[in-house]
MARZA-722383 format. One record per residue: residue number from 1; residue in one letter; x, y, z of N, C-alpha, C in turn. Coordinates in steps of 0.2 Angstrom, whole numbers, plus 5000, padded with zeros to 4 digits. Last residue first. Layout:
[NUM, "a", [X, Y, Z], [X, Y, Z], [X, Y, Z]]
...
//
This chain:
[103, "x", [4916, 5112, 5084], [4913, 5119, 5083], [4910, 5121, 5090]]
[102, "x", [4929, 5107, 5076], [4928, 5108, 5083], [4924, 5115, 5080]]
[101, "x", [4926, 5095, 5059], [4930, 5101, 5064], [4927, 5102, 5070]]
[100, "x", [4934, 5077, 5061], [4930, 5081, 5063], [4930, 5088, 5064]]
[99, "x", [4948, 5073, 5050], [4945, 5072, 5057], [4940, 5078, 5057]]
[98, "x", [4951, 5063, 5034], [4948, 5069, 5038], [4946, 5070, 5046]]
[97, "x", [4964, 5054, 5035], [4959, 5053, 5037], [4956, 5060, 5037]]
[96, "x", [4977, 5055, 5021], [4976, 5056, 5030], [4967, 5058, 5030]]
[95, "x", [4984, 5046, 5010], [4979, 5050, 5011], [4978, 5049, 5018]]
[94, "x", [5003, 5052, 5006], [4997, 5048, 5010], [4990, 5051, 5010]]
[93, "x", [5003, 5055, 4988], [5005, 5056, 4995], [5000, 5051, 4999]]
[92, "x", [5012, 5046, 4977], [5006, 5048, 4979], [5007, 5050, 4984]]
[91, "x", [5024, 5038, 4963], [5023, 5044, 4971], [5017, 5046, 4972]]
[90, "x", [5025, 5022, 4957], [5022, 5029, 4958], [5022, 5032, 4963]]
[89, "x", [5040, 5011, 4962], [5033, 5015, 4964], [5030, 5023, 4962]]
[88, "x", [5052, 5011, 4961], [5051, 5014, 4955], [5042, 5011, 4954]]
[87, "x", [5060, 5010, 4973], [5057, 5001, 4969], [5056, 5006, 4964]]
[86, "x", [5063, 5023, 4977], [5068, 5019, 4974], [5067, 5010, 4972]]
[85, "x", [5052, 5025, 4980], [5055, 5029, 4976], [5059, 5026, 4972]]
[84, "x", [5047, 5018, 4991], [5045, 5019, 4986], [5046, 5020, 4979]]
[83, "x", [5057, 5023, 4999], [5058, 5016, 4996], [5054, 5017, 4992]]
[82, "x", [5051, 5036, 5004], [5059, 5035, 4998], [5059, 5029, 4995]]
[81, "x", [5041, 5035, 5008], [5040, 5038, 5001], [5045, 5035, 4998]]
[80, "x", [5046, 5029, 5020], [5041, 5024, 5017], [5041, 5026, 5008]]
[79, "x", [5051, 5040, 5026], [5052, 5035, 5025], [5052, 5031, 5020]]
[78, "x", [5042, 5053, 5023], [5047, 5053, 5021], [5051, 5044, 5020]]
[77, "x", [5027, 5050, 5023], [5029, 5056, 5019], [5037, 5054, 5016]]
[76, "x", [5028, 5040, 5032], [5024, 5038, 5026], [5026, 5044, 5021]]
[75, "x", [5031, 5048, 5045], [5036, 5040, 5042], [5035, 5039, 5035]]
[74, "x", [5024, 5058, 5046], [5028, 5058, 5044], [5032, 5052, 5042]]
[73, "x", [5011, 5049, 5047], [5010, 5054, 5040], [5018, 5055, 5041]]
[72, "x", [5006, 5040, 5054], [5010, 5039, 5052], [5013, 5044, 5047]]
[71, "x", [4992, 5040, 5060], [4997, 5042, 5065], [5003, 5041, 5063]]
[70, "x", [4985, 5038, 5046], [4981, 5038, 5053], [4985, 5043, 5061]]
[69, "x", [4987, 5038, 5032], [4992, 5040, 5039], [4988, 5042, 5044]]
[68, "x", [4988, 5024, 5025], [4983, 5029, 5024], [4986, 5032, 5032]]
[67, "x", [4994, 5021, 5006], [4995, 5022, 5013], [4990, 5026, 5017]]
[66, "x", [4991, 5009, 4993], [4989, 5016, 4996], [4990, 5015, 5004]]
[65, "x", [4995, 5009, 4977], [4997, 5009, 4983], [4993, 5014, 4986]]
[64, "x", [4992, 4999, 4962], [4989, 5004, 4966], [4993, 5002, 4975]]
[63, "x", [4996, 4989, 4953], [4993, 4992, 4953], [4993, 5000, 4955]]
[62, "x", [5010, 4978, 4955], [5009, 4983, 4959], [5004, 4987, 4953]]
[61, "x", [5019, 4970, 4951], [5013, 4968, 4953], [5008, 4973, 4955]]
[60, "x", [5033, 4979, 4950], [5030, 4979, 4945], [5021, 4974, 4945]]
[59, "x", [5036, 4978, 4965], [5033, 4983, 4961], [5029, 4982, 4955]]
[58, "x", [5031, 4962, 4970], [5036, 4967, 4967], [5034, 4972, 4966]]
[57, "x", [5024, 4952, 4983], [5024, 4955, 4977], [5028, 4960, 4976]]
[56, "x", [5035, 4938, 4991], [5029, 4944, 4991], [5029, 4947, 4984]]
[55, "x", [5030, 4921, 4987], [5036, 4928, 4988], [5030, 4934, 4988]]
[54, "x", [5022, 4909, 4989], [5027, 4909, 4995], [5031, 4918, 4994]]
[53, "x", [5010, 4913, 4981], [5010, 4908, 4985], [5014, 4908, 4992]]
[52, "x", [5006, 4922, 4971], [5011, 4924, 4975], [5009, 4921, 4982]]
[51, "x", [4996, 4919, 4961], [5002, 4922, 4958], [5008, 4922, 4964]]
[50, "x", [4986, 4921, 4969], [4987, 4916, 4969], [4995, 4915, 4965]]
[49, "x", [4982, 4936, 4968], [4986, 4936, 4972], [4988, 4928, 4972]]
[48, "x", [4982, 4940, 4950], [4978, 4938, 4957], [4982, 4934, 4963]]
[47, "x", [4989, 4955, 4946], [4990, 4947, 4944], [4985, 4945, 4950]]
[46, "x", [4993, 4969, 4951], [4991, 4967, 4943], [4990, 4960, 4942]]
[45, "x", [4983, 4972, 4964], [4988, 4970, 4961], [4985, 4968, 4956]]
[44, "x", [4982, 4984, 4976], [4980, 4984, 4973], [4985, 4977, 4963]]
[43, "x", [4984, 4988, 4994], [4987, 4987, 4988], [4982, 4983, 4983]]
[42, "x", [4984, 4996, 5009], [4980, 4993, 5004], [4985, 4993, 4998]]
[41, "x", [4995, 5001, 5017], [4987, 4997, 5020], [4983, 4994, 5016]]
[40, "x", [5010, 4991, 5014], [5006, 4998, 5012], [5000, 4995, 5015]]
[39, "x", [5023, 4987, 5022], [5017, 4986, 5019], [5012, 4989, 5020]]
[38, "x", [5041, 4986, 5016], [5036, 4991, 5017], [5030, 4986, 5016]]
[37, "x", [5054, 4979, 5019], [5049, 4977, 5017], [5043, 4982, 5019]]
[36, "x", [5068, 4980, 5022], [5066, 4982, 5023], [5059, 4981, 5019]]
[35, "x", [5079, 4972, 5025], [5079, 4975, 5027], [5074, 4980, 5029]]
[34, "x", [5085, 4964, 5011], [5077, 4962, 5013], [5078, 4966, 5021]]
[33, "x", [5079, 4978, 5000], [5079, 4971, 5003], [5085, 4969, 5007]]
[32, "x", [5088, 4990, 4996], [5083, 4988, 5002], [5082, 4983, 5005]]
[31, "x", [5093, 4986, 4984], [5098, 4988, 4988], [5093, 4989, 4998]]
[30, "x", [5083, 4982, 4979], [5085, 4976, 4980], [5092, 4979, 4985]]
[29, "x", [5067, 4989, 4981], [5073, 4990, 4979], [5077, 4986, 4980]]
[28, "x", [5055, 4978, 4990], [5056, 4985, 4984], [5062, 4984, 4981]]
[27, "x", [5041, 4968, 4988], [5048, 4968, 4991], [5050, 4974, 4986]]
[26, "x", [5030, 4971, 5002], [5029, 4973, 4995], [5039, 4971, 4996]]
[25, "x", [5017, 4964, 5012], [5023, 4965, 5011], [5027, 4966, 5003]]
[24, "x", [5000, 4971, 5013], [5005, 4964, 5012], [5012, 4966, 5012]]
[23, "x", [4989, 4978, 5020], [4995, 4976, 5022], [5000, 4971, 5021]]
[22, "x", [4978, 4969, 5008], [4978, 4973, 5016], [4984, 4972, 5019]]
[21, "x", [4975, 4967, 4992], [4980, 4966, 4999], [4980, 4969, 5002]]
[20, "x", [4965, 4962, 4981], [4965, 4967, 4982], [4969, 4962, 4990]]
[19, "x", [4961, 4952, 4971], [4968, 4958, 4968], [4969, 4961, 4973]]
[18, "x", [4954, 4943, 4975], [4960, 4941, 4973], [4964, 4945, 4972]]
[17, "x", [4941, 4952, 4974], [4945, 4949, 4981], [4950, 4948, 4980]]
[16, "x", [4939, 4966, 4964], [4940, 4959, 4966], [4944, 4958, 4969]]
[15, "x", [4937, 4981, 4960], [4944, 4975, 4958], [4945, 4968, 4958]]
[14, "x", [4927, 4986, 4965], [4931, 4987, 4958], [4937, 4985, 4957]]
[13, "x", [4926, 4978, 4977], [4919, 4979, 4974], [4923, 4982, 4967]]
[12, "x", [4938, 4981, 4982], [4936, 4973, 4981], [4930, 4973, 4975]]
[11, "x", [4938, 4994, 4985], [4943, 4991, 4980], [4940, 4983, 4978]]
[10, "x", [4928, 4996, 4997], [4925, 5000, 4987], [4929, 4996, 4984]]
[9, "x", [4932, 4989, 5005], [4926, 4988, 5004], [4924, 4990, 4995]]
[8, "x", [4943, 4997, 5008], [4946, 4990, 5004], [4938, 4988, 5003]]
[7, "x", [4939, 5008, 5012], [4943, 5009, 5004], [4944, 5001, 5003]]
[6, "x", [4936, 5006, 5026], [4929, 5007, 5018], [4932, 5008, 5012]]
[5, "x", [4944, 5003, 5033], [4937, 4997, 5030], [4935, 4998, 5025]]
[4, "x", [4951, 5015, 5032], [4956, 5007, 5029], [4950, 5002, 5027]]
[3, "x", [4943, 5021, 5039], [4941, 5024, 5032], [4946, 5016, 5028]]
[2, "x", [4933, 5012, 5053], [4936, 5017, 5049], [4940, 5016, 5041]]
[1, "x", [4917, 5015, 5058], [4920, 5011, 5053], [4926, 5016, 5050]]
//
């Protein structure tokens, strides 16, 4: 099972189904839009997704982002971070998977 199953497994169980997005499309910076629409692997939102029938949700809907960089770590570091940056998304790094060490 990988780790995208198991954090949206805990976020539903402390957030509830309605709050919690798997890759939805976030709209950011208006100088961004709409060329660019990031979708983080899990999000986390302040209103229940019923709140967002036909528009995607904003920053300020925005709880919790979390990117998980499976094979994405520099798009996600640098890309991904700037838009971020520029909706006026908290900065967190990506979390990247632990891999096994070789013994």
């Amino acid at each position: 099972m990988n780790c995208v199953v198991l954090l949206h497994a805990w976020l539903v169980a402390t957030f509830g189904a309605r709050f919690v997005v798997q890759e939805g499309p976030i709209d950011v910076a208006p100088e961004d839009n709409p060329t660019n629409e990031p979708e983080p692997d899990l999000a986390v939102l302040s209103r229940d997704i019923s709140a967002f029938p036909r528009d995607n949700s904003r920053p300020q809907d925005l709880r919790l982002v979390i990117e998980v960089a499976e094979s994405t770590l520099d798009f996600d570091l640098l890309t991904k971070a700037r838009l971020y940056a520029r909706a006026g998304i908290p900065d967190k790094p990506p979390t990247a998977p632990m891999r096994p060490s070789a013994r």
